[in-house]
PDB file as gemmi writes it, atoms N, CA and C in Angstrom:
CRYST1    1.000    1.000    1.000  90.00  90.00  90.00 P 1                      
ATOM      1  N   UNK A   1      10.405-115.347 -73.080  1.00  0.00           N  
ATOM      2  CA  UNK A   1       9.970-114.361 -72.122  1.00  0.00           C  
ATOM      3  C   UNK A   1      11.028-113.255 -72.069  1.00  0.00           C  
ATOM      4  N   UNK A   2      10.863-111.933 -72.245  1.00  0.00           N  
ATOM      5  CA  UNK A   2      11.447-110.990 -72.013  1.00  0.00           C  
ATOM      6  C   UNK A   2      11.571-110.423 -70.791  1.00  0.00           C  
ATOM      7  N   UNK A   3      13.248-110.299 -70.647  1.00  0.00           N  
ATOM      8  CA  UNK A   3      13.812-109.608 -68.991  1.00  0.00           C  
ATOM      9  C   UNK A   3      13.655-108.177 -69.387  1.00  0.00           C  
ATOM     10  N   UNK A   4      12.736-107.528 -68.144  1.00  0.00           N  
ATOM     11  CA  UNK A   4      12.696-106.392 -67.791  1.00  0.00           C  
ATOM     12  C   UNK A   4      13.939-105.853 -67.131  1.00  0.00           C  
ATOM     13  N   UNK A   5      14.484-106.595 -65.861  1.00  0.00           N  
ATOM     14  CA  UNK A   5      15.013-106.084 -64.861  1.00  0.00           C  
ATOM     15  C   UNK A   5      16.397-105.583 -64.826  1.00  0.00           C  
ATOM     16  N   UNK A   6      16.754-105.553 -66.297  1.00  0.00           N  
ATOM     17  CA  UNK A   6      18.266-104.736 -66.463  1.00  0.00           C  
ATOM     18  C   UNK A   6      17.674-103.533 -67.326  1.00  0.00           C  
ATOM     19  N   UNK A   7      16.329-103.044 -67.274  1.00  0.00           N  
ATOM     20  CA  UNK A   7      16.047-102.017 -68.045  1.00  0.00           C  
ATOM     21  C   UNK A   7      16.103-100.619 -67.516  1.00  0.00           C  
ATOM     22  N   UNK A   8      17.020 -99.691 -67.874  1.00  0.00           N  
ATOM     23  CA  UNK A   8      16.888 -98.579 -66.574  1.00  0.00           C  
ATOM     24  C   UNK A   8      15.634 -97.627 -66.951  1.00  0.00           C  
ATOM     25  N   UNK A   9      15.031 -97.611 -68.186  1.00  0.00           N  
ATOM     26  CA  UNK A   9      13.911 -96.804 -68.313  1.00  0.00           C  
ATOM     27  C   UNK A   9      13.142 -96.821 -67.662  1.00  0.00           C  
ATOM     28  N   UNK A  10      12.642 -98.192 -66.997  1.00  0.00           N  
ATOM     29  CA  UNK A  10      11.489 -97.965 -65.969  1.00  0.00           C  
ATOM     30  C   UNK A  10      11.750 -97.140 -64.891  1.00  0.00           C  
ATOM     31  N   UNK A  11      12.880 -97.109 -64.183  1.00  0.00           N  
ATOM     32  CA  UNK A  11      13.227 -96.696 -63.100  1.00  0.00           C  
ATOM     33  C   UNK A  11      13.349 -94.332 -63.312  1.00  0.00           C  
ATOM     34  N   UNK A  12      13.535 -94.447 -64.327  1.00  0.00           N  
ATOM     35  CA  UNK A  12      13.221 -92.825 -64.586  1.00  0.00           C  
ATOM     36  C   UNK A  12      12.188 -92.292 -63.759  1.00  0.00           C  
ATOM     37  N   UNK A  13      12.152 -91.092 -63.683  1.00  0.00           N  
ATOM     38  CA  UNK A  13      10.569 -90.324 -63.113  1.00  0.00           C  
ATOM     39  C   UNK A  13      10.396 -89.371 -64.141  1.00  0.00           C  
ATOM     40  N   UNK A  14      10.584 -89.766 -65.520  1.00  0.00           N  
ATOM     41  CA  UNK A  14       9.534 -88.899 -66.528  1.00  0.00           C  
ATOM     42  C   UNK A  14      10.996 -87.324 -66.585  1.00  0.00           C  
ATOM     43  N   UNK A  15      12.021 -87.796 -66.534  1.00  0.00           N  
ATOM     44  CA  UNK A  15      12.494 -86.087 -66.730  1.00  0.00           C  
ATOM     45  C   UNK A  15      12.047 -85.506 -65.355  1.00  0.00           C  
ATOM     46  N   UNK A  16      11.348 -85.520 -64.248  1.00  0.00           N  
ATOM     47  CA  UNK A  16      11.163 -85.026 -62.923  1.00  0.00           C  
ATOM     48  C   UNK A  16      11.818 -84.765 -61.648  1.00  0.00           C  
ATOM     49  N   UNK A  17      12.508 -83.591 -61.264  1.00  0.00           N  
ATOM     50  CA  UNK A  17      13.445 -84.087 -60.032  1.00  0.00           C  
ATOM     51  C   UNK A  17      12.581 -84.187 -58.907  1.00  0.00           C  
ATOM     52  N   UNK A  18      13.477 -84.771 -57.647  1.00  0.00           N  
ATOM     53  CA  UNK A  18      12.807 -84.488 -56.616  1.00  0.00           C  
ATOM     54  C   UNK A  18      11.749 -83.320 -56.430  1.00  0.00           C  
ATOM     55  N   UNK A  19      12.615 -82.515 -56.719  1.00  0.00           N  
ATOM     56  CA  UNK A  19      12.171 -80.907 -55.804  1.00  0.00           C  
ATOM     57  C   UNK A  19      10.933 -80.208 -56.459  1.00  0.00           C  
ATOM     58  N   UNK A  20      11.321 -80.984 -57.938  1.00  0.00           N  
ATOM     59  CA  UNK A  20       9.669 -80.478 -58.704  1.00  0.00           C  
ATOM     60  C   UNK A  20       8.558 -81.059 -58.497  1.00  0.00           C  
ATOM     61  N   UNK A  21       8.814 -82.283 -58.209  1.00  0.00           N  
ATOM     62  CA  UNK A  21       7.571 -83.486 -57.330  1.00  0.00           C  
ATOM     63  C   UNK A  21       7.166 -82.682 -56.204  1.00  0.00           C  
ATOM     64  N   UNK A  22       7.974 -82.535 -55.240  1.00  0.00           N  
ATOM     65  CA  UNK A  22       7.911 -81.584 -53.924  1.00  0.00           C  
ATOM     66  C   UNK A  22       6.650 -80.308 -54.166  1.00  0.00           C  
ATOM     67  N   UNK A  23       7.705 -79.822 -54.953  1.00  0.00           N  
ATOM     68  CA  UNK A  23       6.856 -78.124 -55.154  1.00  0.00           C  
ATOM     69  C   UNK A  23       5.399 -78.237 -55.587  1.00  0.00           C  
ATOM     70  N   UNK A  24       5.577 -79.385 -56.672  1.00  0.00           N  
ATOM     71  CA  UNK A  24       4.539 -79.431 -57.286  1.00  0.00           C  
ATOM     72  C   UNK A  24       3.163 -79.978 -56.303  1.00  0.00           C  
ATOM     73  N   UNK A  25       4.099 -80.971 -55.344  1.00  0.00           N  
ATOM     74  CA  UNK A  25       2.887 -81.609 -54.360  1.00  0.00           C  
ATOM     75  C   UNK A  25       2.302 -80.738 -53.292  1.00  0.00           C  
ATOM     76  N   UNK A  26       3.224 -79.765 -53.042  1.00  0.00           N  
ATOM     77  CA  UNK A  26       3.351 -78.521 -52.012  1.00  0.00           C  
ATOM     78  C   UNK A  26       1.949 -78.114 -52.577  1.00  0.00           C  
ATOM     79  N   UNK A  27       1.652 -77.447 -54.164  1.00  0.00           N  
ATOM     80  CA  UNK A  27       0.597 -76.691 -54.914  1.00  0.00           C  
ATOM     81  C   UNK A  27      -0.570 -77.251 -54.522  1.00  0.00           C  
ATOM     82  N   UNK A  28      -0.504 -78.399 -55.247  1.00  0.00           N  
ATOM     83  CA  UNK A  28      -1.774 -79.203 -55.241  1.00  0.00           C  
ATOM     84  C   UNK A  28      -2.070 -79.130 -53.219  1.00  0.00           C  
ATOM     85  N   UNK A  29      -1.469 -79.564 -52.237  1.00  0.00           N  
ATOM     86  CA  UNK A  29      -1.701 -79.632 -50.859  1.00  0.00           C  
ATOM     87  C   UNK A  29      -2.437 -78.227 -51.079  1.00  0.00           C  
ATOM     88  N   UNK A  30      -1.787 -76.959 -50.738  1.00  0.00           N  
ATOM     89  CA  UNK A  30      -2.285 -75.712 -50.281  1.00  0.00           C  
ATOM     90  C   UNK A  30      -3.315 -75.554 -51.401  1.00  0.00           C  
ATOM     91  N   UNK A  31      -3.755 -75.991 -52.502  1.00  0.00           N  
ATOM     92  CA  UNK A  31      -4.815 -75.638 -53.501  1.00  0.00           C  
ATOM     93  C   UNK A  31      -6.303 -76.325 -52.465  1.00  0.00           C  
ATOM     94  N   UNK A  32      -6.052 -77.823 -52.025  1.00  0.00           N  
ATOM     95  CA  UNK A  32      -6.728 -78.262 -51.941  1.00  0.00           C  
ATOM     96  C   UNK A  32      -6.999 -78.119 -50.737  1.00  0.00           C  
ATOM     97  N   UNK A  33      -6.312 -77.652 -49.533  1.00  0.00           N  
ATOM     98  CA  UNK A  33      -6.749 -77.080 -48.173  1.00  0.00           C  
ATOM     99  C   UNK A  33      -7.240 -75.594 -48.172  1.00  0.00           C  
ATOM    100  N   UNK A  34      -7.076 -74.852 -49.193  1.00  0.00           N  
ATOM    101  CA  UNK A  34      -7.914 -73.728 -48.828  1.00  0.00           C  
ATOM    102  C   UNK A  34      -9.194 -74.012 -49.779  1.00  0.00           C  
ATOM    103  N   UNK A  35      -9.730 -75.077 -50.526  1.00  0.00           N  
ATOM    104  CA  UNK A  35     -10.746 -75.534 -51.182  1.00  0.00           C  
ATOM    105  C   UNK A  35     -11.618 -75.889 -49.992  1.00  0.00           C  
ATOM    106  N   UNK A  36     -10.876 -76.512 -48.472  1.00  0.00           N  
ATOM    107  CA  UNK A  36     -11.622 -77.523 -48.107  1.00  0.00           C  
ATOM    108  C   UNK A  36     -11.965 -76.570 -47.086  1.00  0.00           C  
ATOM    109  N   UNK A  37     -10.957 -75.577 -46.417  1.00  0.00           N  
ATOM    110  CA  UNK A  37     -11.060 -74.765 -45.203  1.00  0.00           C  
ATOM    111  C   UNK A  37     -12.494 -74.117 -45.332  1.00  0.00           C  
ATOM    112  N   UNK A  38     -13.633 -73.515 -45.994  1.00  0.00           N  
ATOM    113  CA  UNK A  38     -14.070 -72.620 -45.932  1.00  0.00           C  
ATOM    114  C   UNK A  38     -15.488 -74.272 -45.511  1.00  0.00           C  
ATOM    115  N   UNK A  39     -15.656 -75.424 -46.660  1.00  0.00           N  
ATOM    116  CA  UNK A  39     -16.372 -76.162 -46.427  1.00  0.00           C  
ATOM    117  C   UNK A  39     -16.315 -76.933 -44.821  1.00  0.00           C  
ATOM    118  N   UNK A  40     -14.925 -76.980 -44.635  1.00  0.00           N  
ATOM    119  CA  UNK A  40     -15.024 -77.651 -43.006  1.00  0.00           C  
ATOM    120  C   UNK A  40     -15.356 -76.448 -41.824  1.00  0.00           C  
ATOM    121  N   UNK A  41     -15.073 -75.350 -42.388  1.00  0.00           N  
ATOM    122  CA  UNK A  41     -15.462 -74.816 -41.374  1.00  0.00           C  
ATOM    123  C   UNK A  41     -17.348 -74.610 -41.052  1.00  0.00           C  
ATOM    124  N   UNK A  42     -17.586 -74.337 -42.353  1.00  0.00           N  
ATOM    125  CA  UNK A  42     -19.275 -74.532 -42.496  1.00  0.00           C  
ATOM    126  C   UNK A  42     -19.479 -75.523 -41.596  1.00  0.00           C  
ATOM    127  N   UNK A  43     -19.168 -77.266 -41.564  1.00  0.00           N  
ATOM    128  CA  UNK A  43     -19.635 -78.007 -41.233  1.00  0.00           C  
ATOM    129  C   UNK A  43     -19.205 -78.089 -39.781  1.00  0.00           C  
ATOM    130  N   UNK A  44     -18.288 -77.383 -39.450  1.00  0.00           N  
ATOM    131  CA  UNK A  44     -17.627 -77.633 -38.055  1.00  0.00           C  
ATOM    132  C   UNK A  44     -18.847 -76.353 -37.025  1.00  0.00           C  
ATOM    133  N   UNK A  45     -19.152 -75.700 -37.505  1.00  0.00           N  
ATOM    134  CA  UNK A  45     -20.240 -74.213 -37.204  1.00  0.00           C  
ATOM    135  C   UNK A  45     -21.392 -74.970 -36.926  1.00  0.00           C  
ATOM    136  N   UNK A  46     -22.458 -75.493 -37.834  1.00  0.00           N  
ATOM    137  CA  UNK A  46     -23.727 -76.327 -38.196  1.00  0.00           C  
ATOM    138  C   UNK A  46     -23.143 -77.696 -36.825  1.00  0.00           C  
ATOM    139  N   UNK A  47     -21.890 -78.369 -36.471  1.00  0.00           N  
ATOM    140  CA  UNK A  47     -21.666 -79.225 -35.652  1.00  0.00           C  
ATOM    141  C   UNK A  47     -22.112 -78.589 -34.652  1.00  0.00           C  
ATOM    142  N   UNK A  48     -21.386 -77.716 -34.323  1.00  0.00           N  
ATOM    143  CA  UNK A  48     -21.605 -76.928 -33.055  1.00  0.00           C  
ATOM    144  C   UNK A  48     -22.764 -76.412 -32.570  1.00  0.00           C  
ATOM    145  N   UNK A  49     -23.603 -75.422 -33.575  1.00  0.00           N  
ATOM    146  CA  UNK A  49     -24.565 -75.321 -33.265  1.00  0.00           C  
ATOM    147  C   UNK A  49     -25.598 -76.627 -32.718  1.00  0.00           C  
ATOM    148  N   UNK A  50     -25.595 -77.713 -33.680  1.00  0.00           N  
ATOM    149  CA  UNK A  50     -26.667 -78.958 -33.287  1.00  0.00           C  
ATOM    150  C   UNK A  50     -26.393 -79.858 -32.158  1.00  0.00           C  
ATOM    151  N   UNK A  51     -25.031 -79.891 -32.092  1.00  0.00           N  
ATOM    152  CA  UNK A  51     -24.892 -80.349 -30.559  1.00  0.00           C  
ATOM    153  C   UNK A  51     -24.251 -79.947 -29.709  1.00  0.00           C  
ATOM    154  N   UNK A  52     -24.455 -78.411 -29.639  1.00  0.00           N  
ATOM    155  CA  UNK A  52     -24.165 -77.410 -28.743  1.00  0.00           C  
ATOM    156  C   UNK A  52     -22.813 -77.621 -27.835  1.00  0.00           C  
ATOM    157  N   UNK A  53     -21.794 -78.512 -28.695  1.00  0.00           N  
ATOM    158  CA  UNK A  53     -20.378 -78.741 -27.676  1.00  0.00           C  
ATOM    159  C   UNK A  53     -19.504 -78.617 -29.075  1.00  0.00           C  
ATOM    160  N   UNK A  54     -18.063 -78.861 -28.874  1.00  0.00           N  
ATOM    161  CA  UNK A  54     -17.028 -78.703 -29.839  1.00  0.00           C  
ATOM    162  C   UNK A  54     -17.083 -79.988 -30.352  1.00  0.00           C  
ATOM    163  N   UNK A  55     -16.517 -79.881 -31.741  1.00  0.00           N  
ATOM    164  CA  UNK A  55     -16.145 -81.432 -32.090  1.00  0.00           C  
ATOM    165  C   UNK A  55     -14.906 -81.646 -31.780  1.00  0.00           C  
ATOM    166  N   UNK A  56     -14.586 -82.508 -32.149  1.00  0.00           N  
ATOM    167  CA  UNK A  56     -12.990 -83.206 -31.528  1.00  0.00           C  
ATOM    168  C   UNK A  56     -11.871 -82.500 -32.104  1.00  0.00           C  
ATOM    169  N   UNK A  57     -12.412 -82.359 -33.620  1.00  0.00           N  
ATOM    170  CA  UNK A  57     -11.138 -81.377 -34.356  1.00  0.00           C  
ATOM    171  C   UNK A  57     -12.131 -80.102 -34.736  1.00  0.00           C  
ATOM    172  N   UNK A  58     -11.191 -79.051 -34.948  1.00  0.00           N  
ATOM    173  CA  UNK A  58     -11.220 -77.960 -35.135  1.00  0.00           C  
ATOM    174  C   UNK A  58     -11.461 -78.118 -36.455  1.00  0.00           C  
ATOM    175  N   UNK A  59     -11.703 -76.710 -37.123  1.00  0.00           N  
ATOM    176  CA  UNK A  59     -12.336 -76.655 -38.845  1.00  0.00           C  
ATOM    177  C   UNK A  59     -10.484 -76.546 -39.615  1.00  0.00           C  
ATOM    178  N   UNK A  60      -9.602 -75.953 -39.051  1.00  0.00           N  
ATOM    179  CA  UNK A  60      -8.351 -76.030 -40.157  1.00  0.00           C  
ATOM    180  C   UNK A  60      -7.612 -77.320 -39.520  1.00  0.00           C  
ATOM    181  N   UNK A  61      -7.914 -78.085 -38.859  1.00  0.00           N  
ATOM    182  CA  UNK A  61      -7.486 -79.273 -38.533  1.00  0.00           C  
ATOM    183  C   UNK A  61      -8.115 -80.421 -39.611  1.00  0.00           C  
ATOM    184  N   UNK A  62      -9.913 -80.460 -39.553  1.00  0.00           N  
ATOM    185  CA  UNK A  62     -10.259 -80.903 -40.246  1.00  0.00           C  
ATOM    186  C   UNK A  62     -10.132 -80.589 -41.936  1.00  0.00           C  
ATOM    187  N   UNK A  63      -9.771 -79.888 -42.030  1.00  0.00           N  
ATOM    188  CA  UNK A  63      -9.241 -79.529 -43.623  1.00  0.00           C  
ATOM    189  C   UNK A  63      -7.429 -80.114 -44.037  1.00  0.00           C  
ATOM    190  N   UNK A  64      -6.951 -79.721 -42.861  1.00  0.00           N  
ATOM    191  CA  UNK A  64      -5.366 -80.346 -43.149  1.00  0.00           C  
ATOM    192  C   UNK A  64      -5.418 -81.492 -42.902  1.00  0.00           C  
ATOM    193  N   UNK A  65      -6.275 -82.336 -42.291  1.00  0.00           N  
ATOM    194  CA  UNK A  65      -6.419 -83.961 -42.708  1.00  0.00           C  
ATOM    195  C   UNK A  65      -7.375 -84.467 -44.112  1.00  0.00           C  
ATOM    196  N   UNK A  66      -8.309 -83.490 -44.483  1.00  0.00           N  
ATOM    197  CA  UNK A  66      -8.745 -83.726 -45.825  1.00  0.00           C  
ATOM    198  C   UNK A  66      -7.372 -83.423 -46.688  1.00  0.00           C  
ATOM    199  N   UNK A  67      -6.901 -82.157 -46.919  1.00  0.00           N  
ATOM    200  CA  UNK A  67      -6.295 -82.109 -47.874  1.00  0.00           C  
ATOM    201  C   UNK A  67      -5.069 -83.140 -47.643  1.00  0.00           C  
ATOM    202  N   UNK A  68      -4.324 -83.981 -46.329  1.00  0.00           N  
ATOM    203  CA  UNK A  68      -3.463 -84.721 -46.588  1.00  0.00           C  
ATOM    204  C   UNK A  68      -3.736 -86.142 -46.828  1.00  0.00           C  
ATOM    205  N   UNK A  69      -5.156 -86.386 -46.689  1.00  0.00           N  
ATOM    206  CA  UNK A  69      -5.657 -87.352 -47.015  1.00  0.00           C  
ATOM    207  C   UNK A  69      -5.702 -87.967 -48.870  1.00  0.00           C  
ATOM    208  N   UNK A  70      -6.378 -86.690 -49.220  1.00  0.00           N  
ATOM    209  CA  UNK A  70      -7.034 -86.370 -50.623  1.00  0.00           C  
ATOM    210  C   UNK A  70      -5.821 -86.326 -51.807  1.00  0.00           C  
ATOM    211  N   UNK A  71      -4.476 -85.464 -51.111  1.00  0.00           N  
ATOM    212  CA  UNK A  71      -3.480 -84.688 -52.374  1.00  0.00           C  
ATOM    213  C   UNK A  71      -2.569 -86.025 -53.001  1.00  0.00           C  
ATOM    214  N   UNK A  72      -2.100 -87.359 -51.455  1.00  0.00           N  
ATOM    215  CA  UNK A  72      -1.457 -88.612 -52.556  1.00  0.00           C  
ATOM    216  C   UNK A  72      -2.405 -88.962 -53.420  1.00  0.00           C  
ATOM    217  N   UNK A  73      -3.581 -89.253 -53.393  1.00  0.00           N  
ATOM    218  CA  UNK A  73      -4.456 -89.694 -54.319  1.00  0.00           C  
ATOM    219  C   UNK A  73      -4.379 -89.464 -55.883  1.00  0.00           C  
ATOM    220  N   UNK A  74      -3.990 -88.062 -55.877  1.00  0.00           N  
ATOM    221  CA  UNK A  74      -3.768 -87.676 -57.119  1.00  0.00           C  
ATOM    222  C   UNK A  74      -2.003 -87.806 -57.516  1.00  0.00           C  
ATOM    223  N   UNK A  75      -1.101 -87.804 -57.112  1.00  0.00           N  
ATOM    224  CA  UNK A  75      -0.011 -88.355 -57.604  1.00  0.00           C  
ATOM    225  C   UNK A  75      -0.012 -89.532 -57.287  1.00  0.00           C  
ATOM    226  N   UNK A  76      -0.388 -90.658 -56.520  1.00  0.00           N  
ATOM    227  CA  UNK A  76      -0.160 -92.117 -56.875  1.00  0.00           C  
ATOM    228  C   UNK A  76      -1.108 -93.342 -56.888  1.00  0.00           C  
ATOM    229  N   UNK A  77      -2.183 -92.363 -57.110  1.00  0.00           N  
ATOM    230  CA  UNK A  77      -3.623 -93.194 -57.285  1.00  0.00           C  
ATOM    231  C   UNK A  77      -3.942 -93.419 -58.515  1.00  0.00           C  
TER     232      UNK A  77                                                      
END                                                                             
């Protein structure tokens, strides 16, 4: 059986520093909240109208929990 656990290659991040993970996750977040802002707000409008009261969250509320929901998915899913 072969020991992994004195191997430091696994432990690398690909040549990646922190800050480029960061930036890079920063992109993808703001890509994917102004994707979602224009759709939550549609649906937050059509809420309102059909049951003539507010919903609980607001339309850029409901988008900054999609997009923080949605953006780990794609780096560690």
């Amino acid at each position: 059986m072969t020991d992994f656990t004195n191997d430091a290659s696994w432990s690398a991040q690909d040549g990646k520093s922190a800050s480029a993970t960061s930036t890079e996750y920063k992109v993808y977040f703001s890509l994917i909240l102004l994707a979602a802002l224009p759709i939550c707000t549609l649906i937050w409008a059509f809420s309102t109208v059909r049951n003539v009261a507010l919903p609980e969250q607001g339309p850029l509320r409901k988008a900054w929990s999609e997009a923080h929901s949605i953006t780990p998915r794609i780096f560690w899913g």
